[in-house]
N, C-alpha and C positions, 0 to 999 in steps of 0.2 A: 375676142377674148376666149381661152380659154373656161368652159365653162363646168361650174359643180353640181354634181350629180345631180342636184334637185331643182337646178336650172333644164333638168333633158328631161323631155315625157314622149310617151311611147308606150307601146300595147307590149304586155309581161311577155318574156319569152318563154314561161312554163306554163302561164294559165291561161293568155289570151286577154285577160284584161286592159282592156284601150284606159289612157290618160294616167299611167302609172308614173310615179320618177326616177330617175336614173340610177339608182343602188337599191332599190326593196317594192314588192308589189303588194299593196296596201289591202289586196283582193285574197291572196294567196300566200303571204308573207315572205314569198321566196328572193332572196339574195341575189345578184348580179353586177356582172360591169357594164358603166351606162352603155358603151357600142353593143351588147347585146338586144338593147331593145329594139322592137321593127317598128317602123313608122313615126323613128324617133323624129323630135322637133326641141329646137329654143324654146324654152317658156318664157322665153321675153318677146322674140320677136316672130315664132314660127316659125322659123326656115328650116328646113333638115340641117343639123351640126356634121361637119365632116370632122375626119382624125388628123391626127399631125404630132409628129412626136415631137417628145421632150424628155429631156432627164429629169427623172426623180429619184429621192431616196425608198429606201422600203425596212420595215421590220421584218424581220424573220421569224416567222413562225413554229415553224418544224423545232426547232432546238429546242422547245417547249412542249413536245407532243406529249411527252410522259410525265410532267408537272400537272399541264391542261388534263386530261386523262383522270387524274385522281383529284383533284382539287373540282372541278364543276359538278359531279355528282355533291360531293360534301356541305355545298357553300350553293347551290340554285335548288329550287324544287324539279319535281321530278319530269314535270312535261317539259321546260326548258331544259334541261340537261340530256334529255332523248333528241330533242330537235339540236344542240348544240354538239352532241357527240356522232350526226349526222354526217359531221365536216370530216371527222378522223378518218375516212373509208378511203382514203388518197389521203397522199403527202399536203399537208396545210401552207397556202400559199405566201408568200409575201406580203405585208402589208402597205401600200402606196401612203405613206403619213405626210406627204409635201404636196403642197398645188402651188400654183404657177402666179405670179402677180397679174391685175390687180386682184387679193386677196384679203380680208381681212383680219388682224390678230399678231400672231409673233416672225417673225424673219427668221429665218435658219440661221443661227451663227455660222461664217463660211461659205453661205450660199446664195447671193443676192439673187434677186426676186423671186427666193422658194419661199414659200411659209409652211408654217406647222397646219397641217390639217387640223381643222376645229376638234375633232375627236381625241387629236392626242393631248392636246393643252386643257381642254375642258374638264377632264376625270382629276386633272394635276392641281387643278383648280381647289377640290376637296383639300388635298393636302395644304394648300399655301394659305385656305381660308382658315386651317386649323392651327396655324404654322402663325398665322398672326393673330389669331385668338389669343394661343400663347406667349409670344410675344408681349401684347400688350398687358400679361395680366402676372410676369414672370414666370409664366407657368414652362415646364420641359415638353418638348415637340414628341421628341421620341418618351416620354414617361406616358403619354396617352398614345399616340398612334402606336406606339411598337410595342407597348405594353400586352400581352397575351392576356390579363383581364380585363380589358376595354375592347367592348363589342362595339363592330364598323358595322352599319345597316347603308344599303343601297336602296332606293326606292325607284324604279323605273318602269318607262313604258316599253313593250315588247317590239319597237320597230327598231331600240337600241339595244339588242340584246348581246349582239356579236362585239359591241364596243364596249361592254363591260364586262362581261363574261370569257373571253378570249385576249383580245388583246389589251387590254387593263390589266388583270393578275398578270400575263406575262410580264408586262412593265413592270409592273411592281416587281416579280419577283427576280427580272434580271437584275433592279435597282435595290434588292438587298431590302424592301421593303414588304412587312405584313399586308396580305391580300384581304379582303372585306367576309367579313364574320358570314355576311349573307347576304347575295341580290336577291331582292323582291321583284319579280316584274309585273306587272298590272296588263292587261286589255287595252283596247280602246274604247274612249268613250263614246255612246250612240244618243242621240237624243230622238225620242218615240220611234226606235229599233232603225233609223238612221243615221248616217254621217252626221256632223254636224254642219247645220246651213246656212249663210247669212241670211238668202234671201229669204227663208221661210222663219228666220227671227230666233232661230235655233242653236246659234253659234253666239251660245250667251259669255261674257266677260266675269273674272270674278268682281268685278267693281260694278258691272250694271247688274246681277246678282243681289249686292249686297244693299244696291239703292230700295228694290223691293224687298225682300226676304235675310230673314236670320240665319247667322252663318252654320248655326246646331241644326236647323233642318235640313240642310245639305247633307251635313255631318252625319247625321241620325242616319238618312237614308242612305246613304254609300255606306256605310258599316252594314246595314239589311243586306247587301247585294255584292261586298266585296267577300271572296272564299279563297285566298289563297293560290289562284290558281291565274293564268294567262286567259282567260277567257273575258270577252266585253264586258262591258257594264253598260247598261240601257239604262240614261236616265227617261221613265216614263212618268211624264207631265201628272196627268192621273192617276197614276198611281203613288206618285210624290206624293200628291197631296192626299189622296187614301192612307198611307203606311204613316205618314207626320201626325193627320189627326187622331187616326186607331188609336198607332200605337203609343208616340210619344206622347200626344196629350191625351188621349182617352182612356187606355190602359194604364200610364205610368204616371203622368203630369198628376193625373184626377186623385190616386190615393192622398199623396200631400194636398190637394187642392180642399177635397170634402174632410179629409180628416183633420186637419190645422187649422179649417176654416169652424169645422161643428167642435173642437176642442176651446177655442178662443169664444164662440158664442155661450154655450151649456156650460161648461168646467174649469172657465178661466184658466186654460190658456195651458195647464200643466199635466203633462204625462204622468200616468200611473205607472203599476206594476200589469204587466199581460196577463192572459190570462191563459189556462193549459193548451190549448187549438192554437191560440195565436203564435205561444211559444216555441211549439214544436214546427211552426210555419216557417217561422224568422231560421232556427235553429236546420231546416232543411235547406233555404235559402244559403244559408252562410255555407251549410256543405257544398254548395254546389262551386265555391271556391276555387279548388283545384280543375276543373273542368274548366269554367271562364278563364285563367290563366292559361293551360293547356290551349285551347282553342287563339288567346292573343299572343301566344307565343310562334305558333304556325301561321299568326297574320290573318288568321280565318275569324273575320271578326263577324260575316252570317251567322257563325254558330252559337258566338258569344251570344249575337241577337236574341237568337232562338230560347237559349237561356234565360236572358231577361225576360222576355215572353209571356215563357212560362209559368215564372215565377208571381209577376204581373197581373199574370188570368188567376194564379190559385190564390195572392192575395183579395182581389175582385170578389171573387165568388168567395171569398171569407168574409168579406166585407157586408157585402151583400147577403148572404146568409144570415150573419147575426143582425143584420138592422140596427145598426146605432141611432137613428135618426128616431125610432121607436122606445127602442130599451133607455136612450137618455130619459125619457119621462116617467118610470117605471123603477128604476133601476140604476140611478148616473154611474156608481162606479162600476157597472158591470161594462157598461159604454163605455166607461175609460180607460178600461182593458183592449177593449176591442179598438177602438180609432191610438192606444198607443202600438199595440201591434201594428195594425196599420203602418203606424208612420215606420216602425222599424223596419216591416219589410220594404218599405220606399227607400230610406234611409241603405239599404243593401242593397238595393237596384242603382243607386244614386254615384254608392262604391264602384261599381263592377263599371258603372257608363263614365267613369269620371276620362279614359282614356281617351273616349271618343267626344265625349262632351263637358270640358275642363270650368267654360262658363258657366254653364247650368249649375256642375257642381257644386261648384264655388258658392252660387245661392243657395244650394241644399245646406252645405254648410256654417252659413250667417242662419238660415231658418232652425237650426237645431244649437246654433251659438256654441263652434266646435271648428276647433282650429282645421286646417287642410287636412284632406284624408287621405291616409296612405291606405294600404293594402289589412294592415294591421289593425285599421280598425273595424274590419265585420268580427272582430274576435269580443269588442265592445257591444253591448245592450243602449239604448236609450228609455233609461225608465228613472220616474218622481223626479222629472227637470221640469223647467220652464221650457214652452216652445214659443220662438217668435212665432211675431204677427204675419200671416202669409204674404209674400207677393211673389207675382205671377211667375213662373216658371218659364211658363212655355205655352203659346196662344195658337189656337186653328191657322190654316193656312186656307186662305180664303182664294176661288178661280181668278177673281178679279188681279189680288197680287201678281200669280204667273200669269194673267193675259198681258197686263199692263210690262213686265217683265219680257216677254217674247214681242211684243210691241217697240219698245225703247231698243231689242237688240238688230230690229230691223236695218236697213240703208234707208236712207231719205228716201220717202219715193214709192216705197215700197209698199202693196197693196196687203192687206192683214190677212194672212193666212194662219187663223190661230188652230189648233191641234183641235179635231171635233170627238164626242165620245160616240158610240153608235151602240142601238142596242136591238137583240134581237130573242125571240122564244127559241128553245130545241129541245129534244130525245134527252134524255137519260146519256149521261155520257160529257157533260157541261157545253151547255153553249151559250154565246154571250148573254148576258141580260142587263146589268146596269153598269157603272165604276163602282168601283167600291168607296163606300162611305160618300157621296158625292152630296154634296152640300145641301140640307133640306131646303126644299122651294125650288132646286132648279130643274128646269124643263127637260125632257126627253131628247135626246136628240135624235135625227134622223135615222133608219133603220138605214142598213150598210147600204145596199144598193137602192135607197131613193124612194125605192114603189112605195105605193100605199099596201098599207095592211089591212085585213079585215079585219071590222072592229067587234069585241063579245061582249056578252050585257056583263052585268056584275055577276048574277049567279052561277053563268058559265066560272069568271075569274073564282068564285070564292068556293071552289071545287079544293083548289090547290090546296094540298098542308104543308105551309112555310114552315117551319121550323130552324133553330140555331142546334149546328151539333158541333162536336168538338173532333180535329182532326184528333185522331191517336195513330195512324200511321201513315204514311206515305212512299209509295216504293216505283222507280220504273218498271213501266210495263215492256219483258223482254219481248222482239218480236215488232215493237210499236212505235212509231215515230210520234206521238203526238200524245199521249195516255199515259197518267199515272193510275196508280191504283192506290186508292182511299179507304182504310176503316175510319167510321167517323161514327160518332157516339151521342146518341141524342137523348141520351136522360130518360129513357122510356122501360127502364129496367129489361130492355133486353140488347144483347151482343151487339155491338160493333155493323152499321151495315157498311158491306165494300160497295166502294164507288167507284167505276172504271170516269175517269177525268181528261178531255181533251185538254191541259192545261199545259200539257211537258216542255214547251217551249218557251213559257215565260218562267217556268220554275225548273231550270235545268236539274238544279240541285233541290231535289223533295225535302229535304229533315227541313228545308225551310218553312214549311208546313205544319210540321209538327205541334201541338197545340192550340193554333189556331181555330177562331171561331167562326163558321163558314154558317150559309142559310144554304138548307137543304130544301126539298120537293119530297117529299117524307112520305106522300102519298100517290108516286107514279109507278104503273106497275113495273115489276121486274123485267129487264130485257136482258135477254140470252145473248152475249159475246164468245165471238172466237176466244177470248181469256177468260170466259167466266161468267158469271150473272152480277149487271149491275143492278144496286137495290136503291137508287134513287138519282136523283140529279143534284150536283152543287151549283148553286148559282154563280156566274161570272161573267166578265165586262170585257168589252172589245171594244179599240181605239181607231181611228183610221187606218190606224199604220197595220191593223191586224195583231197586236198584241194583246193576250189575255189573262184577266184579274181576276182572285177571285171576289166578288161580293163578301165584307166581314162587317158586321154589326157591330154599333157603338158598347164599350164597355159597360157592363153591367146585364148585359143579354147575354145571359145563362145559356149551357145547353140543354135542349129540349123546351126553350121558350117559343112558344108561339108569335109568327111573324104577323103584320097583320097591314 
């Protein structure tokens, strides 16, 4: 049989990568025709595939150069439209849209045993599923697709990029039809900074997924990590389950949790009026408005994160600061100011996640007994209502889940090779020490390489001053493959110390940092760098795989709280 490209494997002819497929090199991303590859072979049966012609049809390219040209900057971001605008450097080829029977899909009218290439009927696909939306509903085909106020969004992975970004709009546009508002194209996904695997239980399904875990925690952490950009996305096991419990339930979950919970116990159950701190809290929160929009409008929804974050820790530490749990016995309605702020800034945090997290929303708004929330309502207060009685939002994400979870996506058979965490001491400069947030009670695991360590008494340990500080900037260090550079703020009434950080690899993009509340080494001396003097160490966690976290303390550890 004639065979499709992803039937041929073979070592890349641009990078050298052995076991590539036949149109794209999974290592290098580089494009070709399968007889390019060396050492090509069937993926069904091994043998070396010989040629053998045949007719086919082709699309023509070129009559599109200067369409393609001005439409792919407009409508891709900017790294794909550099690698796409690649191709213009020569006359743009033909496009082969036929393969040969047995094929599966559409017949070429006129042409027996051609069929339409999967590429060319798939994109066509959009249109016909829109075509019978409308259909069934009277609705006009062209009043939405051709309509110039109705935005087309594409959402793809970047090993289809030539098939939507080139030869798609030229279809469309020789077919007299509007080309797509914007392609998105996303990375590959890595699971603990590799492929995804069967046999190591890491080629998880969305459906054995969902048998263990909730589908907002997925949610939650792809929004941390997705930017906008063609770059992977690592889901890392550990750190899942760090960023789920921090931030969603620790930081965010916790404000509605203590505050709904000590309003319903002390003050039956009904929000007051705020009080001056809280109001200008909520009222800087709702500014930050146009920024969250800005940031989900560019698909960069890390930044949104970072936003809510932020927001998150300065309600915390409001919270915390005044002590409701205190001033209710002293003072109830000065408490009632404070746990209704509370809830408002939750209630704005609640707004902004509703894109990423429509479920939770949804309960935010049966808990505040208030219709769907649009966009329009951080412009609303919640104050002197009733608040429902709490239930649960959003609950810990326990190792057990994802072992059991990477276990079920195993083969039969297969011996459990569950993801281990490893922890080690170092210099000034971060080097690993624990996961982050890693479940109280459980055991250390093995130092990277196995050896034993020598072990110190306590007094040696209780030298160290642990400390919580607060990232306030994060920047690459130019020069450095591996180093960010950290001011971080530890409450001690003096500046900012910078931290030179081995971390640059799990956090390509630093503003992700920003706010965050890290445990510092507060009392190691200064060490002298080729960039600078670093003025302490942040603590952080290493996986098998080599990927590094930082260590972040449960919400309500202030900066400049002592660790202990």
């Amino acid at each position: 049989m004639f065979l499709p490209d992803r039937f041929v494997k073979g070592t890349c002819p641009k990078c050298g990568a052995g076991n590539q497929y036949g149109d794209s090199c999974d290592t290098c991303g580089a494009t070709y025709a399968a007889e390019e590859l060396t050492d090509a072979c069937c993926a069904v049966c091994g043998q070396p595939p010989v040629t053998r012609d045949s007719e086919h049809l082709f699309f023509e390219l070129e009559p599109f150069r200067d369409y393609l040209q001005e439409w792919i900057p407009r409508h891709t971001a900017r790294d794909v439209a550099n690698k796409l605008l690649e191709w213009f450097g020569e006359p743009l080829r033909g496009w082969d849209i036929s393969r040969d029977a047995p094929y599966f899909g559409f017949e070429i009218p006129g042409h027996p045993g051609k069929f339409f290439y999967v590429w060319v009927d798939a994109p066509i696909g959009y249109l016909a599923s829109l075509r019978n939306w409308c259909e069934r509903r009277g609705e006009s085909f062209d009043a939405w697709w051709q309509n110039p106020a109705t935005e087309i969004y594409h959402f793809i992975g970047k090993d289809i990029v030539r098939f939507h970004c080139l030869f798609w709009p030229a279809m469309l546009h020789g077919a007299g039809f509007r080309g797509p508002s914007q392609v998105f194209v996303h990375g590959f996904l890595t699971v603990n900074g590799e492929k995804m695997s069967k046999s190591k239980g890491t080629f998880v399904s969305a459906r054995t997924y969902l048998d263990h875990l909730p589908p907002q925690c997925l949610r939650f952490y792809y929004a941390c990590k997705l930017n906008g950009t063609t770059d992977d996305l690592d889901l890392n096991l550990d750190d899942f389950i760090g960023r789920v419990n921090s931030d969603l339930v620790g930081k965010i979950t916790n404000l509605a949790s203590r505050g709904a919970q000590m309003l319903h116990k002390n003050l039956g159950g009904r929000a007051g009026a705020m009080d001056a701190e809280g109001r200008a809290l909520v009222v800087g929160a709702v500014g930050r408005a146009d920024a969250v929009a800005e940031a989900y409008e560019a698909r960069d929804f890390c930044r949104v994160m970072v936003e809510v974050r932020g927001i998150a820790d300065r309600a915390n530490q409001y919270f915390d600061s005044r002590a409701p749990w205190s001033l209710v016995k002293t003072d109830p309605e000065a408490a009632r100011a404070v746990l209704t702020a509370t809830l408002n800034l939750f209630r704005v945090l609640a707004i902004y996640l509703k894109p990423i997290l429509p479920a939770y929303a949804a309960k935010v708004e049966k808990l505040f007994g208030e219709k769907p929330y649009t966009w329009n309502d951080l412009q609303t207060m919640f104050e002197n209502k009733p608040v429902g009685a709490y239930e649960y939002l959003a609950t810990r994400v326990e190792r057990e889940q994802v072992d059991k979870m990477i276990e079920s996506s195993m083969p039969v058979g297969a011996g459990s090779q569950k993801p281990e965490v490893s922890a080690t001491v170092g210099q000034s400069g971060s080097q690993p020490v624990q996961p982050p947030n890693h479940p109280t009670g459980s055991p250390a695991a093995a130092p990277v390489d196995g050896a034993p360590k020598a072990l110190i008494d306590f007094d040696t340990f209780s030298k160290s001053d642990l400390r919580v500080g607060r990232i306030v900037t994060a920047e690459l260090v130019e020069g450095a493959d591996k180093l960010l550079k950290l001011m971080v703020d530890l409450a001690d009434g003096k500046p900012p110390r910078q931290v030179f950080s081995g971390i640059r690899k799990s956090y390509p993009d630093p503003a992700v940092l920003v706010n965050r509340c890290v445990v510092v080494v507060a009392n190691l001396a200064p060490r002298k760098m080729r960039f600078g003097v670093s003025e302490g160490m942040v603590l952080a966690a290493t996986n098998a795989d080599g990927a590094i976290f930082v260590v972040a303390p449960d919400a309500g550890a202030l900066p400049g709280t002592v660790v202990k």
